[in-house]
C-alpha positions, -999 to 999 in steps of 0.1 A, spaced: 7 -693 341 11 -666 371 14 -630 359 50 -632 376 58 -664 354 46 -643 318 65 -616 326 97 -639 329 90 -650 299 82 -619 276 113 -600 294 147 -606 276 177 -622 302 204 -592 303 229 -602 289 250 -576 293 263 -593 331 284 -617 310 301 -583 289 307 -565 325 321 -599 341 343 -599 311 358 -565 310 360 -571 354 384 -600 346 402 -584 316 405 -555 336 423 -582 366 443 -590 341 458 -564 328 463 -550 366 482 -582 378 503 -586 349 514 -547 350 518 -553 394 541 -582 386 561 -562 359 566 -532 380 572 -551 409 600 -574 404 619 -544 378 614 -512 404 633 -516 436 641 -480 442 615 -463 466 610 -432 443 602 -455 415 571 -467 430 551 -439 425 539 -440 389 530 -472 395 513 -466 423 495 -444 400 491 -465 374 477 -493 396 453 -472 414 437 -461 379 430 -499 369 412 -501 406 390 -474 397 383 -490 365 374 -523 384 356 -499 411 335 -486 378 327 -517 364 317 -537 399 294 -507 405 277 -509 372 266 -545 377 247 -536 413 232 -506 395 220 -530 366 212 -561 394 189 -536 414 173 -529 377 166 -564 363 142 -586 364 154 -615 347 191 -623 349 212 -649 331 227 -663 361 215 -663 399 217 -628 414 241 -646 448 262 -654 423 264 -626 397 275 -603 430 299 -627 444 320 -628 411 318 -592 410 329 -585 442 356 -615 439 372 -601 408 375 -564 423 387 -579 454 415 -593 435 424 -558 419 421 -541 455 448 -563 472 472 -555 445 466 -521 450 473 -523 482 505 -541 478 514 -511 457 504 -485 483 526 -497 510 560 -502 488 553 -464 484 538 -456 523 571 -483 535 592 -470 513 599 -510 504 639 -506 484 643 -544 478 616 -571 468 615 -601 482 621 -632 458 591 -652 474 567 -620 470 574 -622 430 568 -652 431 536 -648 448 529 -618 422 537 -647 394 510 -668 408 487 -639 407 494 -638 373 487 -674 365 455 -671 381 439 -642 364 451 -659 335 429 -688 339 398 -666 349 399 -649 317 387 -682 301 369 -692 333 343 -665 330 339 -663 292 327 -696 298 299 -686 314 283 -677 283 275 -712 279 287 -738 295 291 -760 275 326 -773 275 326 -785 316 353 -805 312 376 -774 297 359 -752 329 365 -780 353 400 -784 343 406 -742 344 390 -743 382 412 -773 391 444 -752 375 432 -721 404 432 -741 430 467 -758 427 480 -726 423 459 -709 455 480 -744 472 515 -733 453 503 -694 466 500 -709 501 529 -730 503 552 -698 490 532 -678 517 545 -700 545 582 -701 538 583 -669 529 567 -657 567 595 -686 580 618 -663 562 610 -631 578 606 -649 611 640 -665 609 663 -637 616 643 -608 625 671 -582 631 645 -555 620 612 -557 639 599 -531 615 606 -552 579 590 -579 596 559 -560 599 563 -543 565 567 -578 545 543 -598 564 513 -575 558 526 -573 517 530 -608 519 496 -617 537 476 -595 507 493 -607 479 482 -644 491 445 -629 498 449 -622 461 451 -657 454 425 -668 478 401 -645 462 409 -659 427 403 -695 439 372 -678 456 361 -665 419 367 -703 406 342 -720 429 317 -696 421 320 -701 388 318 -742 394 286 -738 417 273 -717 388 276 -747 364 265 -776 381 233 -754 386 228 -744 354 251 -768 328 
């Protein structure tokens, strides 16, 4: 056995990557589901600035959290799961946070009065997704119940399709009558990040299945 190979296997796996992938996607969570609430109840443009607030707090919390799993990558030997993929879910889960927050900076920058029906419903789907992350990553752990994970990753990406399909008519919407050039521009940039969103969770579910056929 190589010095290398003894080392590998005196040194404890670090665990902790499956806590901080947990609190990343708990903390995805709690951001969408407090982005859809806010959204579809606040359609006054003075209303959006606590959540604005609120929203960019959670994004530090992600920022803290993505950060801390480099620091401990760079640190560890041995980890429990490739290093590729470790980052990729990382980044994937904050990216998720970030385009919300972005949503929420330009209702307050565009002073955005009315919410489009097809952006909640894009905000829903963001919802639904994070939702079946939550059990997605936790599976990770083990991986032992593939056809429970394969199922959750099937359940992201019909809803990345349902994202994309709501995505479309909603740009044929704007597009239809564009009487203000300026709203066009407002809704199809909030529009085109709230579907990001969902590409990025999809993103975070093939990850997840790579991860297990390697290592199930």
């Amino acid at each position: 056995m190589s010095l290398n190979s003894l080392i590998a296997w005196l040194k404890p796996r670090e665990m902790v990557f499956f806590d901080l992938l947990e609190r990343s996607v708990a903390n995805l969570l709690e951001t969408s589901r407090l982005f859809e609430r806010e959204f579809v109840s606040r359609d006054q443009t003075g209303q959006w600035h606590d959540m604005r607030r609120r929203m960019k707090d959670l994004e530090h919390v992600g920022d803290e959290i993505t950060h801390e799993i480099v620091d401990r990558l760079n640190r560890t030997f041995v980890t429990p799961l490739e290093r590729e993929d470790i980052l990729a879910l990382a980044h994937a889960l904050d990216d998720v946070v970030d385009c919300l927050d972005g949503v929420s900076e330009r209702l307050v920058l565009y002073k955005v009065t009315a919410v489009m029906p097809l952006a909640a419903q894009l905000a829903h789907l963001v919802v639904l997704g994070s939702e079946e992350l939550v059990p997605l990553i936790a599976s990770l752990r083990n991986m032992s119940n593939t056809r429970a994970i394969n199922s959750q990753i099937q359940a992201c990406m019909e809803l990345e399709n349902q994202a994309d399909a709501v995505f479309h008519h909603a740009l044929a919407e704007i597009f239809e009558d564009p009487k203000d050039p300026v709203e066009l521009i407002k809704w199809k940039e909030i529009l085109a990040l709230l579907e990001d969103a969902t590409d990025r969770i999809e993103l975070v579910s093939k990850v997840v299945s790579s991860t297990v056929m390697r290592n199930a």
